[in-house]
C-alpha positions in Angstrom: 143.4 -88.4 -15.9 140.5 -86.9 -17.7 137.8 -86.0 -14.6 133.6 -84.7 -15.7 132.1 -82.0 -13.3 129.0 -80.7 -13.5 128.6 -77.1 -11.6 125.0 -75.6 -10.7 126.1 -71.8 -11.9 123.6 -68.7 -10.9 123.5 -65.3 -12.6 124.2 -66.5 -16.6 120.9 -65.1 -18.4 122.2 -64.9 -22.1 124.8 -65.7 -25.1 127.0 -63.0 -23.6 127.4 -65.2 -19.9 127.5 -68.4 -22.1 130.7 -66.7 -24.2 132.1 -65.7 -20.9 131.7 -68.7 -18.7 132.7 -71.0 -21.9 136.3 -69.4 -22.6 137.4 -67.9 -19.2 137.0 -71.8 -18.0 138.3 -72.9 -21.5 141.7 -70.9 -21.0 142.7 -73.2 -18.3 145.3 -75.1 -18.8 144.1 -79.0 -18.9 140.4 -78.4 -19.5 139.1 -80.2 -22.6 135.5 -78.8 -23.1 133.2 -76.4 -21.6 129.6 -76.5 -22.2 127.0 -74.4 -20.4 123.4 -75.2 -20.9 121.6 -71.8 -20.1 118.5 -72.6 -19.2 119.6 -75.1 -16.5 122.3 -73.1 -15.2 124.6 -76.0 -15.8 128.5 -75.7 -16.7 129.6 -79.4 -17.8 133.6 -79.6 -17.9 136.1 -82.1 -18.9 139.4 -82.0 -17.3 142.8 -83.3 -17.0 142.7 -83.3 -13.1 146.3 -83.4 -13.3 147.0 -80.3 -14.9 144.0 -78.5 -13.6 141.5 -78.1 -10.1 137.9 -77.9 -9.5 138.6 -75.3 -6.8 140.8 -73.5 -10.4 137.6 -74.0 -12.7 135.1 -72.2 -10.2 137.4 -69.2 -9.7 137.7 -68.8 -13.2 133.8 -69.1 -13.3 133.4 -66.5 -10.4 135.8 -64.0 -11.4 133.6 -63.2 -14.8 131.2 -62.7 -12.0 128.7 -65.9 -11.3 127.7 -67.6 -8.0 128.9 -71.3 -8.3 126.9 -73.1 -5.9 
């Protein structure tokens, strides 16, 4: 079933984090769409929460090297 998170993400200050964040998360297996608003410090997902975790999504976000809060 297809699950929205929304994940308060420190660290990401330019196009090169947004690249980063956007296709280590969109690699996963079961994740839909990635989109990170910069300014904010927001990463929006859409997931098949069958196929996929939250805990999985903010590894993926931490090992490119961000804080997920």
């Amino acid at each position: 079933m297809t699950q929205s998170i929304q994940l308060q993400v420190s660290g990401m200050s330019c196009g090169h984090c947004v690249n980063a964040v956007e296709s280590s998360v969109g690699e996963l297996n079961g994740v839909e769409s990635v989109k990170v608003t910069l300014d904010a410090g927001l990463v929006d997902v859409a997931f098949d929460d069958s196929q996929v975790s939250v805990e999985s999504i903010k590894n993926a976000i931490v090992e490119e090297g961000y804080t997920v809060a």
